[in-house]
C-alpha positions as CSV (number, residue, x, y, z in Angstrom):
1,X,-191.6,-0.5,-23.2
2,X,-188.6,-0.8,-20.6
3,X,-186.4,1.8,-19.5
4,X,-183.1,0.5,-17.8
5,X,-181.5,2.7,-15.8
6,X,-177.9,2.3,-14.8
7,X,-176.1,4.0,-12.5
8,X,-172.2,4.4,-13.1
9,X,-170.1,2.6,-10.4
10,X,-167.6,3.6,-8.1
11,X,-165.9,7.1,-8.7
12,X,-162.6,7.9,-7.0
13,X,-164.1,11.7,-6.2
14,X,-160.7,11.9,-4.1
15,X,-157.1,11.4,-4.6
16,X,-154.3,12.4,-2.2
17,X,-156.8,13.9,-0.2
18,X,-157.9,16.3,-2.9
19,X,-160.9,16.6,-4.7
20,X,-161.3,15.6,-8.2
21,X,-163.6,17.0,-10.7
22,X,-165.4,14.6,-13.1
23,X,-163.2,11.6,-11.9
24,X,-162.8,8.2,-13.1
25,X,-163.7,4.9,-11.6
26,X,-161.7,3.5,-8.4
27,X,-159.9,0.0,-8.8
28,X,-163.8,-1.2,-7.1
29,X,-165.6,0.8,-9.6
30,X,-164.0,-1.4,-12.3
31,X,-164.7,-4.3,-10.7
32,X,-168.5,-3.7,-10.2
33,X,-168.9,-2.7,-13.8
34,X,-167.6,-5.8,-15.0
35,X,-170.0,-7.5,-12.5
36,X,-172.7,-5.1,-14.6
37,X,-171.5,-6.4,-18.2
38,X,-171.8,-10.3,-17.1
39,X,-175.7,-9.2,-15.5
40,X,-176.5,-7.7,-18.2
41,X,-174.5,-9.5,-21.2
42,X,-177.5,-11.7,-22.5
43,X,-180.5,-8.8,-22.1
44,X,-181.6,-7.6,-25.6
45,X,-181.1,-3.4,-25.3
46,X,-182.5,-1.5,-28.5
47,X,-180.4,1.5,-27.8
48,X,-178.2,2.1,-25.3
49,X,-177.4,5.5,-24.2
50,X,-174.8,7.0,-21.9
51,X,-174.2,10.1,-19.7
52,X,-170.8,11.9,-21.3
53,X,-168.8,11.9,-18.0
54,X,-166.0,10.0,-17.3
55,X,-167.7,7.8,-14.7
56,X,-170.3,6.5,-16.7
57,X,-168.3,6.4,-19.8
58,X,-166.2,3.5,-17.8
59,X,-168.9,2.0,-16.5
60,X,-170.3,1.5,-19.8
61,X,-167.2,0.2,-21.6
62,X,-167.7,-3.6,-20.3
63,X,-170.9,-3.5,-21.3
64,X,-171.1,-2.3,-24.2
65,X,-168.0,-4.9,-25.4
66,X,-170.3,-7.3,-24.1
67,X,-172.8,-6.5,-26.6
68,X,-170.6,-5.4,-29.3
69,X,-172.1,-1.7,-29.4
70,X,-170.5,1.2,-30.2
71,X,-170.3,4.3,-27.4
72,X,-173.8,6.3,-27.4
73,X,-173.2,9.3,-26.0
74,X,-177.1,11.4,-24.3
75,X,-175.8,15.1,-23.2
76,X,-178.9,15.3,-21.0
77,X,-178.0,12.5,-18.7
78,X,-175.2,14.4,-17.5
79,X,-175.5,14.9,-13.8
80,X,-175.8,17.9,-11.7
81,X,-172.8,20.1,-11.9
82,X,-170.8,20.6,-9.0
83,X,-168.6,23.8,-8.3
84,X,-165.0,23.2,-9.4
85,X,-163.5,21.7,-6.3
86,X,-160.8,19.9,-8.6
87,X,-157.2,19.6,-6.9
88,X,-158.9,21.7,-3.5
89,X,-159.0,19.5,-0.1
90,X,-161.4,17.6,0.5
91,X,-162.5,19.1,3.2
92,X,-164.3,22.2,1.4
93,X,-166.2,19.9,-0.5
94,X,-167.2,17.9,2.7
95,X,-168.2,21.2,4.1
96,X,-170.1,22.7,1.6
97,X,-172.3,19.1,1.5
98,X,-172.9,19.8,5.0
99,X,-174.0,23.3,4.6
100,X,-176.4,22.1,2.3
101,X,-177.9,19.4,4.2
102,X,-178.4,22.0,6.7
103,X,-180.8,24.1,4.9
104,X,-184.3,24.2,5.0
105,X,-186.6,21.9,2.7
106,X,-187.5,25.2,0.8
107,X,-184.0,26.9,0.9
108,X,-181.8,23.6,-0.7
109,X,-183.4,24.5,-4.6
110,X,-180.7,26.8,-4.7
111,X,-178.3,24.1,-4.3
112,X,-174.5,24.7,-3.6
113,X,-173.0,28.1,-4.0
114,X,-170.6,27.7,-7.4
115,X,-172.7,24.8,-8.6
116,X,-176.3,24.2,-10.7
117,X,-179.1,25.7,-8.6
118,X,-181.3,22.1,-8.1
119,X,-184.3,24.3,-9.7
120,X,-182.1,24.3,-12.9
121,X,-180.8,20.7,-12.9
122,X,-184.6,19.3,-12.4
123,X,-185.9,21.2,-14.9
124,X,-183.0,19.9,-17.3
125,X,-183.5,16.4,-16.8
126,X,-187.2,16.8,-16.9
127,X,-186.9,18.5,-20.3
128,X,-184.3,16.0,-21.3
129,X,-186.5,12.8,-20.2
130,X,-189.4,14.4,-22.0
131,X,-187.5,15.0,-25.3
132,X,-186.5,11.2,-24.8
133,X,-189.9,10.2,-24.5
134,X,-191.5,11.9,-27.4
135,X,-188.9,10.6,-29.5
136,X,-190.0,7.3,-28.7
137,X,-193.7,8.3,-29.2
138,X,-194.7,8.9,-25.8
139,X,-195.9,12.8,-24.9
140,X,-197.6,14.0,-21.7
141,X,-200.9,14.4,-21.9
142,X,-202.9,17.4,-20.2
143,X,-205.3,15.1,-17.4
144,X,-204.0,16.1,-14.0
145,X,-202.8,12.1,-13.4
146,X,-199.4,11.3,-14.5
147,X,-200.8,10.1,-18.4
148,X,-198.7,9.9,-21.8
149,X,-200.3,9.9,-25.1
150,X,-198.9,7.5,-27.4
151,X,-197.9,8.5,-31.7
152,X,-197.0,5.9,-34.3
153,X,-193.3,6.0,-32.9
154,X,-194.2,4.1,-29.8
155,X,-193.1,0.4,-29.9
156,X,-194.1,-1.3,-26.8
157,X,-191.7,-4.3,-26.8
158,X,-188.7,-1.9,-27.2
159,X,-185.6,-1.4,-24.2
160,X,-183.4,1.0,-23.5
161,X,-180.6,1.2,-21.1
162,X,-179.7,4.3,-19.7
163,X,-176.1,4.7,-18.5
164,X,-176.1,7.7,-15.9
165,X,-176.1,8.8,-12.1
166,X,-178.0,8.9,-9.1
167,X,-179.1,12.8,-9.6
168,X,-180.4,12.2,-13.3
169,X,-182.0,8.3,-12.9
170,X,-183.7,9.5,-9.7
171,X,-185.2,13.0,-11.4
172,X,-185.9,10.4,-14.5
173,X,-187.3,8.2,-12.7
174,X,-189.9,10.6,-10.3
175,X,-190.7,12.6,-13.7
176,X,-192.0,9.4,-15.3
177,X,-194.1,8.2,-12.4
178,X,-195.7,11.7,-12.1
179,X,-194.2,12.9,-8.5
180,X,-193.8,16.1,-7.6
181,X,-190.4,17.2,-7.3
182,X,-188.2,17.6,-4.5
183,X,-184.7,19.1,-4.5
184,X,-183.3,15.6,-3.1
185,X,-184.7,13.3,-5.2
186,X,-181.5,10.9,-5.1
187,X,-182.1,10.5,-1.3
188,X,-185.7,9.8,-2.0
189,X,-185.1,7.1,-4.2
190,X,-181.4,5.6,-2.8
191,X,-179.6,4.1,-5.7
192,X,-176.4,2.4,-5.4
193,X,-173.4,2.3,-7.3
194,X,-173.1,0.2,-10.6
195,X,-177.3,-0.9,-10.1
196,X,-179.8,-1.6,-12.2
197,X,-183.5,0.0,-12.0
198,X,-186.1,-0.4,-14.1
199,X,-189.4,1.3,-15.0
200,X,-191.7,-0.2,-17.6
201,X,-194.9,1.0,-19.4
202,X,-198.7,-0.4,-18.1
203,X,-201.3,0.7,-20.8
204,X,-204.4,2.2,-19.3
205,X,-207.7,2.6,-21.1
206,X,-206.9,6.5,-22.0
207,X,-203.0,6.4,-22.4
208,X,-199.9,4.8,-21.5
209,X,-198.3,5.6,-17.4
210,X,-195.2,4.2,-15.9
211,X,-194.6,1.7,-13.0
212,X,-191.2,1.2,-11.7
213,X,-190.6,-2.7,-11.2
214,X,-186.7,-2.5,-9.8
215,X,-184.9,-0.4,-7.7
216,X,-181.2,-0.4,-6.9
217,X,-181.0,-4.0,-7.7
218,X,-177.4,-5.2,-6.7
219,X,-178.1,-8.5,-6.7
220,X,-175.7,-9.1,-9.3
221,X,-172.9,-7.2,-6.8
222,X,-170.8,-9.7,-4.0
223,X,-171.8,-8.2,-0.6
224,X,-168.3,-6.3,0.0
225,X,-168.6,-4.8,-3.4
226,X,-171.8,-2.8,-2.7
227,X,-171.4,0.7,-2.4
228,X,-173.7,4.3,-2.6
């Protein structure tokens, strides 16, 4: 089994020098998702699935012309919820991100004041992936390595895109390879805007684990169109 995940291109997060709350794609943004629907135009996707903000909703649309598919919307994938900076200067929103970055390792779970605590968001997206999984016949096992037991539902030749962000496909992604979390996964595992990544199944003599065979890959993106 492959899991795709996509993260959402561009987002104009500021207009007029305010702040805007669940924002669209900039004129770029566009651009790199149609890159995203010719890449990925001629792959064969069993379901794809897509985060319900705006963003990724956009990013999507190419795509899923591309492939004649109808909008699939995944409540989980939503990404970590910011306060409510919308129509404030942009300032206070660059300020609180530095604040933050100025915590201790230990001290940034609680993430920013107003906002999901990073304890809370992890544990979301690791309870959302897990739901996902079983529902494609894959369930943790109880050995201490990072082993899934498979059910009658698990197809191995199936693919699934995942349209979403940089918070929710890095959690996603560190859940499935078994790492313990941190409360920065997205600047552990760098993904770009409107990139592909990629984790895939490897059997094992006891079970089924996961081995991620593409990260951020932009190769699909002109040079002067890449963006994080």
């Amino acid at each position: 089994m492959e899991i795709v995940i996509i993260r959402h291109a561009q987002p104009e997060w500021v207009k007029d020098g305010l702040s805007v709350d669940n924002p669209p794609l900039t004129k770029l943004g566009f651009e790199q998702a149609e890159y995203l629907a010719k890449e990925l135009r001629d792959e064969h996707f069993d379901e794809v699935l897509v985060s319900p903000l705006v963003r990724t909703q956009q990013t999507a649309a190419p795509i899923l012309k591309a492939m004649s598919r109808d909008l699939q919307i995944e409540p989980w994938l939503e990404e970590i919820r910011n306060p409510i900076w919308h129509g404030t200067p942009q300032e206070k929103a660059d300020a609180a991100w530095k604040a933050e970055k100025s915590k201790a390792s230990h001290e940034r779970w609680t993430g920013i004041e107003g906002g999901e605590p990073v304890s809370e968001f992890v544990t979301r997206i690791n309870e959302g992936v897990s739901g996902f999984l079983q529902r494609q016949g894959l369930t943790r096992s109880n050995k201490e390595l990072p082993v899934w037991e498979t059910t009658g539902q698990f197809v191995e030749s199936k693919k699934i895109a995942l349209v979403c962000h940089a918070g929710t496909g890095s959690v996603s992604i560190c859940h499935m390879l078994g790492f313990p979390a941190t409360p920065w996964e997205w600047e552990r595992l760098v993904i770009g805007h409107a990139t592909i990544n990629r984790v895939s199944t490897l059997a094992l003599a006891d079970g089924i684990t996961f081995g991620l065979t593409q990260l951020s890959g932009n190769h699909h993106l002109p040079t002067n169109a890449r963006t994080y």
